[in-house]
C-alpha positions as CSV (number, residue, x, y, z in Angstrom):
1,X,-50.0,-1.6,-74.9
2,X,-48.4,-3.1,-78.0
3,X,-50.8,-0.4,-80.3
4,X,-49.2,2.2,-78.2
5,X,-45.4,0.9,-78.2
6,X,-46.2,0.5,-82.1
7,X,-47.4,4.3,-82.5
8,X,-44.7,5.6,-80.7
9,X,-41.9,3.8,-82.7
10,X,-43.8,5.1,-86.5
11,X,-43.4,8.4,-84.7
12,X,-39.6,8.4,-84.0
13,X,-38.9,6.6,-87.4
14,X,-36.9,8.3,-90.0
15,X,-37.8,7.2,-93.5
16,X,-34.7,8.7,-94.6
17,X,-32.5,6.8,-92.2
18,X,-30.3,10.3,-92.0
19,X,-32.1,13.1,-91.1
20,X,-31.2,13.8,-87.8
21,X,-27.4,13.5,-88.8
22,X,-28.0,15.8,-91.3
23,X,-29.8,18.5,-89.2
24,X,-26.9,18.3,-86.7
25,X,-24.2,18.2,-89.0
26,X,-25.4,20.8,-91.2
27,X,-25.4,23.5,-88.3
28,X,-21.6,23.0,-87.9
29,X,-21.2,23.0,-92.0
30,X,-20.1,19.5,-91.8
31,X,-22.5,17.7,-93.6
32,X,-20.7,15.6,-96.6
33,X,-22.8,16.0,-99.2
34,X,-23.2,19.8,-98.9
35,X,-20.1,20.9,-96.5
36,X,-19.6,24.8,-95.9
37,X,-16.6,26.6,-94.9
38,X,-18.1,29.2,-93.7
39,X,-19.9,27.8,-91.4
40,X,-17.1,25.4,-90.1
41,X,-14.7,28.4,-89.5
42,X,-17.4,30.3,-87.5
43,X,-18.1,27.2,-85.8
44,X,-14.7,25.9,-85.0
45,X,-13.6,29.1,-83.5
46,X,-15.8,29.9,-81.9
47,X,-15.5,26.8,-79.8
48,X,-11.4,27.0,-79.9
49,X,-11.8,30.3,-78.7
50,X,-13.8,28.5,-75.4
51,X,-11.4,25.7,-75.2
52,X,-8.3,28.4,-75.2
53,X,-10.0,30.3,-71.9
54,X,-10.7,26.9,-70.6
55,X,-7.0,26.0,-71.2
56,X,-5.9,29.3,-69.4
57,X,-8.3,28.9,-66.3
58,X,-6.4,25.4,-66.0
59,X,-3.0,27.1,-66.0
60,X,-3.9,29.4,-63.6
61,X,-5.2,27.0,-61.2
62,X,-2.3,24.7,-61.5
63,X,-1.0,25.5,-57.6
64,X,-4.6,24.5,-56.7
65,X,-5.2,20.5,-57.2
66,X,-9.1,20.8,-56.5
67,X,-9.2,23.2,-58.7
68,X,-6.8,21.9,-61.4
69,X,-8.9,18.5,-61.4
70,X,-12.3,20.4,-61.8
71,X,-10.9,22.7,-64.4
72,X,-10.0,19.3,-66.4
73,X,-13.0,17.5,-65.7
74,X,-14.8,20.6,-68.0
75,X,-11.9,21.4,-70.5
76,X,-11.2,17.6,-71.5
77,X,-14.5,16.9,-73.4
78,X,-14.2,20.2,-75.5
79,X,-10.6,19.8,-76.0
80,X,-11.9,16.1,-77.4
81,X,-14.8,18.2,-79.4
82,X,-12.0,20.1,-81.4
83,X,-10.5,17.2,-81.9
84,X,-13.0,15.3,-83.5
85,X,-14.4,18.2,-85.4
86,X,-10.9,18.7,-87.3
87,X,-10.5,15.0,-87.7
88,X,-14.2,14.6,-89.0
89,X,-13.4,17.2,-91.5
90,X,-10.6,15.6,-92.8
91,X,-12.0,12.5,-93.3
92,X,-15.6,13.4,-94.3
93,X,-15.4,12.7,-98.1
94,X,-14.9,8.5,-97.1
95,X,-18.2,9.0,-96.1
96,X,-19.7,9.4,-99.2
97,X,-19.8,6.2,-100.9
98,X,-21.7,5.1,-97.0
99,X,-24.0,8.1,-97.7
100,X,-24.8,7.0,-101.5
101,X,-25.2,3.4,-100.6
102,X,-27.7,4.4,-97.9
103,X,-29.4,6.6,-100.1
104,X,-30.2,4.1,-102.7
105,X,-31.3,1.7,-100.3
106,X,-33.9,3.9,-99.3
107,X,-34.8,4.8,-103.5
108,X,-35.1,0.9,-104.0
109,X,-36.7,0.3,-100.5
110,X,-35.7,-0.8,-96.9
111,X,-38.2,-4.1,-96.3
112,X,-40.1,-6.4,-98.4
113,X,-41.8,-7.8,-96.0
114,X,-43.0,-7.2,-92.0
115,X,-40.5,-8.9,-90.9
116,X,-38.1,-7.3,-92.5
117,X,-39.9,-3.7,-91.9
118,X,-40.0,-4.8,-87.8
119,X,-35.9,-5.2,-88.1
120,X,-35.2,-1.9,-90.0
121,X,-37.9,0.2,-87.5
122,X,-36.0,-1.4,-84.8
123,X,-32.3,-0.3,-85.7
124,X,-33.8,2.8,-87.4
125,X,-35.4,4.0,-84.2
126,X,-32.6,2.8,-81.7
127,X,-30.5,5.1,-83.8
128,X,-33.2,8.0,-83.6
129,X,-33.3,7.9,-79.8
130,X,-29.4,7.8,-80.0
131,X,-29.4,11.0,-81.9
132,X,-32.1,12.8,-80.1
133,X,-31.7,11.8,-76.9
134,X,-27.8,12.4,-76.4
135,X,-28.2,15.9,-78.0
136,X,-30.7,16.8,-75.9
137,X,-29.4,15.9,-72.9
138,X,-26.2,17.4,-73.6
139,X,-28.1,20.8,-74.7
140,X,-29.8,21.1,-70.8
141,X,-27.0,20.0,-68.4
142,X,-24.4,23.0,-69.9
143,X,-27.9,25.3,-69.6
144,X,-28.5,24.2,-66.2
145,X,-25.2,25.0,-65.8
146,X,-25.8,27.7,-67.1
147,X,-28.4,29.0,-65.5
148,X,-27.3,28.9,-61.7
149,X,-25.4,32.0,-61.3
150,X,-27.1,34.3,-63.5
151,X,-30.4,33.4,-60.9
152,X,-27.6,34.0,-58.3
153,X,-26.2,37.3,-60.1
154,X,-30.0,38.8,-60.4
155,X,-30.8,37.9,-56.8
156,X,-27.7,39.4,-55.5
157,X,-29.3,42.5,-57.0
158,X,-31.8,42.9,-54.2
159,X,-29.7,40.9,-51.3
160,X,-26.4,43.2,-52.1
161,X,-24.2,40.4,-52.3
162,X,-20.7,41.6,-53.0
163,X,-18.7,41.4,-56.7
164,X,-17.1,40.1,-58.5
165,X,-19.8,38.1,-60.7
166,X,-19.0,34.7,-61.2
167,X,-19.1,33.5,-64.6
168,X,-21.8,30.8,-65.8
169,X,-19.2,28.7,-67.2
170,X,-15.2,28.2,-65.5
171,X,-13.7,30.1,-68.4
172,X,-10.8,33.1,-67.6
173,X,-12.4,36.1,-68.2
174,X,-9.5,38.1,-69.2
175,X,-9.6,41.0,-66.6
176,X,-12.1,40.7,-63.4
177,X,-15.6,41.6,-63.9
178,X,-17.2,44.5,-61.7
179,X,-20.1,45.7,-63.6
180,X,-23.1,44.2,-64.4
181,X,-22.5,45.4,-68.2
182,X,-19.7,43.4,-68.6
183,X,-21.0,40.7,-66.8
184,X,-24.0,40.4,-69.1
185,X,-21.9,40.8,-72.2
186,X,-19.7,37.7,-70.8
187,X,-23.0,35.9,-70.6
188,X,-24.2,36.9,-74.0
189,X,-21.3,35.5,-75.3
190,X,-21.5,32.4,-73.7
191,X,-25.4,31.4,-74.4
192,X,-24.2,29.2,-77.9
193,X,-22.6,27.0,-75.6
194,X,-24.7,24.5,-75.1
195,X,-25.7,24.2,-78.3
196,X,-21.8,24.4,-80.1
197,X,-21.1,21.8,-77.6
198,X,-24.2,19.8,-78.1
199,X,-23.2,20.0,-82.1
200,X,-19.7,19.0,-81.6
201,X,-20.1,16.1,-79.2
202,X,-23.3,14.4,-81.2
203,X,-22.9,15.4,-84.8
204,X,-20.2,12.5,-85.8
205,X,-21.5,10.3,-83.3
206,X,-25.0,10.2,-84.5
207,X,-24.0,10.0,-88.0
208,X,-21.7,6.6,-87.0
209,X,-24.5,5.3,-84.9
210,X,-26.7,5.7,-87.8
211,X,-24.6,4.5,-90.3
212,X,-23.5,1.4,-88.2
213,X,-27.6,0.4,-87.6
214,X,-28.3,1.2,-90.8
215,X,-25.8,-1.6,-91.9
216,X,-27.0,-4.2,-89.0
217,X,-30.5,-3.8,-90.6
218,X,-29.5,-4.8,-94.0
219,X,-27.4,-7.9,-92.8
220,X,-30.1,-8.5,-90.6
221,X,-32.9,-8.9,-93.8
222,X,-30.0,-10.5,-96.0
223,X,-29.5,-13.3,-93.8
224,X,-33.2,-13.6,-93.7
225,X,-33.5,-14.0,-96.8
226,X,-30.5,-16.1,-97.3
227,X,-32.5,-18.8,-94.6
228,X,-35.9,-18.2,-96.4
229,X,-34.3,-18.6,-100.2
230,X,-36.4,-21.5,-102.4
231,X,-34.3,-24.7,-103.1
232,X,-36.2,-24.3,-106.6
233,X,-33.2,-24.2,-108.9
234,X,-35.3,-21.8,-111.2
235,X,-35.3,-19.6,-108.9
236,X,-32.5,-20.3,-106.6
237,X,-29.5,-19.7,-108.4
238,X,-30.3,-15.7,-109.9
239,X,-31.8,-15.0,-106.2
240,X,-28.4,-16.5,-104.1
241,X,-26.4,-14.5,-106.9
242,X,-28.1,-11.4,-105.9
243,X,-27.9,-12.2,-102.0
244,X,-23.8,-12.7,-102.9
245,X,-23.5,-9.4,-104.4
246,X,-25.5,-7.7,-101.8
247,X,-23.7,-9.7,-99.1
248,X,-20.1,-8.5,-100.8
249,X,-21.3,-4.6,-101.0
250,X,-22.4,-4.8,-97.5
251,X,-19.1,-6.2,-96.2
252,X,-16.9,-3.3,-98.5
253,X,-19.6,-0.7,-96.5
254,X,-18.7,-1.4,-93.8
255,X,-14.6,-1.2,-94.0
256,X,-15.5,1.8,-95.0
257,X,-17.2,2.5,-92.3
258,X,-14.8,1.3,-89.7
259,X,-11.9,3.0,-91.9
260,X,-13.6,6.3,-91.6
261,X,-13.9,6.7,-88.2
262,X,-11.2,4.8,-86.3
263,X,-9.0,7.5,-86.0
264,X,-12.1,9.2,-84.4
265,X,-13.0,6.5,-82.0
266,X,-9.6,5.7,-80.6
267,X,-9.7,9.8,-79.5
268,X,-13.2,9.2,-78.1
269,X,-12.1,5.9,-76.3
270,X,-8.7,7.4,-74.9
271,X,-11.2,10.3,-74.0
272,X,-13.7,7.9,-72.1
273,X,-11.1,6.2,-70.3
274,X,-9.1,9.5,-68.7
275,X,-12.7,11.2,-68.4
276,X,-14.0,8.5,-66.3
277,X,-11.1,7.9,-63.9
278,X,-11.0,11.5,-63.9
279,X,-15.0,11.8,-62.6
280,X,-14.7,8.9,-60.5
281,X,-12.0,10.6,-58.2
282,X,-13.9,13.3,-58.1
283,X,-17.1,11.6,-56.9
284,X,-15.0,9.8,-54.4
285,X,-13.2,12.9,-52.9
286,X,-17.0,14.8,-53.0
287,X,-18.3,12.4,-51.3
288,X,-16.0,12.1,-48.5
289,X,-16.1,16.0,-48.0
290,X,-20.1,15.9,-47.7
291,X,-20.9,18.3,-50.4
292,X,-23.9,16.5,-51.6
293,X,-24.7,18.9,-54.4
294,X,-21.1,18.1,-56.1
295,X,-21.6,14.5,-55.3
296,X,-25.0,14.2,-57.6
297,X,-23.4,16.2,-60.1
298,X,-20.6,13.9,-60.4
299,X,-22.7,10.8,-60.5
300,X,-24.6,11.9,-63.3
301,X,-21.5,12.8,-64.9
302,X,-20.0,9.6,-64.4
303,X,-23.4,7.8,-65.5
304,X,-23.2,9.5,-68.4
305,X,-19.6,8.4,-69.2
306,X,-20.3,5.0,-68.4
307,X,-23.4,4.7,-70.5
308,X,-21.6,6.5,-73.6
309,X,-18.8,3.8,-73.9
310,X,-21.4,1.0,-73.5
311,X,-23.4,2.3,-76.2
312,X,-20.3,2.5,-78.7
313,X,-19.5,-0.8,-77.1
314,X,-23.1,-2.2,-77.9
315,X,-23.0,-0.9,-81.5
316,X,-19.8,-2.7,-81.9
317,X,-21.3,-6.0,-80.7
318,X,-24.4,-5.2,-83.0
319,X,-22.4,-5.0,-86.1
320,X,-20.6,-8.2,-84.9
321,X,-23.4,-10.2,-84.3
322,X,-25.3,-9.3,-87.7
323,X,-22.2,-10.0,-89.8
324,X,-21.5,-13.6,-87.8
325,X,-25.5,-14.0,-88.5
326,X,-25.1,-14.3,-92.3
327,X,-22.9,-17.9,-92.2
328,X,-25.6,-19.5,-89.4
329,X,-28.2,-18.8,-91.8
330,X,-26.5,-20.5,-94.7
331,X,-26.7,-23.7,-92.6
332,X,-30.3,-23.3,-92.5
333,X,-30.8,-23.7,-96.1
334,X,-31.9,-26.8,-97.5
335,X,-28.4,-27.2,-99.7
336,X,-28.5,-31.2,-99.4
337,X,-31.7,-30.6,-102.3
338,X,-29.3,-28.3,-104.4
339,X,-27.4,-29.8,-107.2
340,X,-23.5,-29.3,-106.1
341,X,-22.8,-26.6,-108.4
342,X,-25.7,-24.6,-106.4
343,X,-23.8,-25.0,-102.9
344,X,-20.2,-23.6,-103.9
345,X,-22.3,-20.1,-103.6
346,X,-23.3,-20.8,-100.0
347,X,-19.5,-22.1,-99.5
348,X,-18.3,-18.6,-100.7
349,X,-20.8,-17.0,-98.2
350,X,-19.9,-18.6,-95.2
351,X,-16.0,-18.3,-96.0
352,X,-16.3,-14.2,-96.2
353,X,-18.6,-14.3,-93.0
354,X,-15.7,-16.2,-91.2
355,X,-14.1,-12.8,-90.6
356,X,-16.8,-10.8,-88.6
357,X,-17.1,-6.8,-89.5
358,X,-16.3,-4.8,-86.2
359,X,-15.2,-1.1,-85.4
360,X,-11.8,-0.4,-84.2
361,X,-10.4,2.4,-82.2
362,X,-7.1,3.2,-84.0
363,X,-7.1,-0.3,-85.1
364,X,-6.0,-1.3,-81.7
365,X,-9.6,-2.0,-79.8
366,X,-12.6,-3.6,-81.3
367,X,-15.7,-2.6,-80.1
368,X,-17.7,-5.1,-78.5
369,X,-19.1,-5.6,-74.7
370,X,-15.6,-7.3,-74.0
371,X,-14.1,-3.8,-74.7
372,X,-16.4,-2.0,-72.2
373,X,-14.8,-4.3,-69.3
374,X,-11.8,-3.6,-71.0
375,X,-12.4,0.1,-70.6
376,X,-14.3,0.2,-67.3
377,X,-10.9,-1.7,-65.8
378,X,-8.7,0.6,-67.9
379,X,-9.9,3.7,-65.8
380,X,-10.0,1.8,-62.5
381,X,-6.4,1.1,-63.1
382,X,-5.6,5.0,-63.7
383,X,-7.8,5.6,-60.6
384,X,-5.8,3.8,-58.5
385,X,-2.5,5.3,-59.8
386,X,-4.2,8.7,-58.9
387,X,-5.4,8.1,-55.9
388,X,-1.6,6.4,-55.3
389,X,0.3,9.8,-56.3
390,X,-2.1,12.4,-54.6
C-alpha cells in the first residue's frame, strides 16, 4: 500500500514546482514571464462578451425573483472571473521576483535529504492536485451543462417537440431562435466555455496555491535544519549565517506574495461569501418545492463553495504554521553549548518569526481556519437577511 501511495505521488510531482500554472496561465497569455496581449484581448472578450449576455438575461428577468436569483447564481462567478483576470494583469509583474526565487531553488535543488524530499513532495503534490483537480472539475460541470439540451434539441428532432431551442447556457440570445441553423451556431459559439471559464477561475488560483506551498516547503526544511544544526562552532556559525539569510529571503517572499494577491483574494472572499448565501437559499427553496434534480445541483454547487474557501483558508493556516515553526525549532537547538556571541543569531531568528507570514484579503481578513467560520457565519447572516426580506 505504502509502494503504491509512493508511486502515485512521484507521478503527480512536478519537478518544476510551476508547470501546471504555467500551462493554465499561458492559454489566457497571462503567464509573467512570457505574457501576450494578444492572447489576453482574445481571451478577455471573449468572456466579457459572455458576462455582458449574462448581465442582460439578469435584467430581463428582474420582474421574476426565481428567475433573477438563478440568473445571479451563474453570472456572479464570471462577473468575479473578469475581475480577477484584469486585476491579475495588473499586478502580474510583482510576481516575478516569487517566480525567479522559485526558479533558482529548483537550479540549486529542493531537498538534501529524505526528509526534506518527503516535505517538498508533499506540498509539491497537494498543490498539483489543487491545480488539476479544480480545473478539471470546473471544465465537466459547465459541459454537463452543456450537454443537456443539445441531447434534448436532437431528440426533439424525432419526438416534434415544439421551438424555440433552448440555449445550453442562460445567456440572452439577442433575437429568439427558430431554426436549427441558428441554434447550432449559438452552440458553436458557446463550446469555449468551459474551458475560458475553467482558465479564468484556476489560472491565478493555482499559481497562489503553488506559490504559497512552495514557500511552506522551504520554511518547512529551514527549520529542519535550523533544529538539526551542529553546536560545532566550526561549523556552526557559517551554517546559522546561511540559515539567517535564507530565513530573511523567505520572509520578504512571502510579503510579496501576500502583497500581490490581496487585492485578488478580498474579491474572491466577498465572492465566496454572497455566492454561498446565494446557493444556500436556493437549495433551501428547491428543496421545499421537491424538484430533486435542482436540489442535487445546488448541493454540489454549494459543496463546491464551501470546499473552495476552506482550501484558501487551509493554505493560509499552512503558511502560518510553517512560519511560527521556524522560532520552536530554535528552542531545540543546543544553544546552552554555544559560546554567547553564537546565540544572538538564534535571538534574531526567533524575534523575526514572532510576526507570523499570513495572506490577507484586502488587508482586512487573514486566512486561516478561524476565517472559514468567519466566512461560513458571514453568509448565514446574509441568508437570514434574505430569507427575512423575500
Amino acid at each position: 500500500m505504502r509502494k503504491l501511495i509512493s508511486t502515485y505521488m512521484d507521478l503527480l510531482y512536478d519537478e518544476n514546482v510551476l508547470s501546471w500554472s504555467k500551462r493554465l496561465l499561458s492559454l489566457s497569455g497571462l503567464w509573467p514571464n512570457n505574457r501576450s496581449d494578444v492572447r489576453f484581448f482574445i481571451y478577455i472578450t471573449y468572456i466579457v462578451i459572455f458576462t455582458w449576455l449574462e448581465i442582460v438575461t439578469l435584467l430581463q428577468n428582474m420582474h421574476d425573483l426565481e428567475k433573477t436569483l438563478k440568473n445571479i447564481t451563474l453570472s456572479f462567478p464570471t462577473i468575479l472571473i473578469v475581475l480577477k483576470a484584469v486585476m491579475f494583469r495588473l499586478n502580474m509583474h510583482m510576481t516575478l521576483p516569487l517566480l525567479a526565487a522559485v526558479k533558482k531553488d529548483v537550479d540549486q535543488g529542493l531537498h538534501r535529504s529524505p526528509e526534506e524530499r518527503q516535505t517538498v513532495v508533499w506540498y509539491n503534490v497537494a498543490a498539483t492536485l489543487f491545480s488539476t483537480s479544480s480545473a478539471l472539475s470546473l471544465f465537466f460541470v459547465p459541459m454537463l451543462f452543456y450537454s443537456k439540451p443539445i441531447i434534448g434539441c436532437l431528440l426533439s428532432k424525432y419526438i416534434n417537440c415544439s421551438l424555440p431551442y433552448e440555449l445550453p447556457l442562460k445567456v440572452n440570445n439577442v433575437y429568439e431562435v427558430t431554426e436549427m441553423r441558428m441554434y447550432v451556431l449559438f452552440c458553436i459559439y458557446l463550446i469555449p466555455v468551459s474551458m475560458v471559464l475553467t482558465i479564468g477561475a484556476t489560472g491565478a488560483d493555482s499559481l497562489l496555491v503553488t506559490l504559497t506551498f512552495h514557500l511552506c516547503s522551504q520554511l518547512s526544511i529551514l527549520a529542519q535544519r535550523v533544529r538539526n544544526i551542529s553546536t560545532d562552532s566550526k561549523i556552526y556559525y557559517p551554517e546559522m549565517r546561511i540559515l539567517v539569510e535564507r530565513h530573511t529571503e523567505l520572509l520578504r517572499l512571502a510579503e510579496i506574495l501576500a502583497e500581490t494577491f490581496s487585492s485578488l483574494m478580498f474579491i474572491q472572499t466577498i465572492g465566496l461569501i454572497f455566492s454561498l448565501c446565494i446557493v444556500v437559499y436556493q437549495l433551501l427553496t428547491t428543496s421545499e418545492s421537491g424538484e430533486d434534480m435542482n436540489t442535487v445541483h445546488f448541493v454540489i454547487y454549494s459543496c463546491a463553495v464551501i470546499l473552495l474557501a476552506f482550501c484558501y483558508c487551509f493554505l493560509g493556516e499552512c503558511l502560518i504554521n510553517e512560519s511560527n515553526e521556524i522560532q520552536l525549532a530554535c528552542y531545540f537547538v543546543n544553544w546552552y553549548n554555544l559560546p554567547e556571541k553564537f546565540t544572538r543569531s538564534l535571538t534574531f531568528i526567533i524575534a523575526r518569526s514572532q510576526k507570523p507570514s499570513y495572506l490577507t484579503a484586502g488587508k482586512f481578513y487573514v486566512f486561516s481556519l478561524e476565517t472559514f467560520g468567519i466566512i461560513v457565519k458571514a453568509s448565514m447572516a446574509y441568508l437570514s437577511v434574505l430569507k427575512s426580506i423575500i
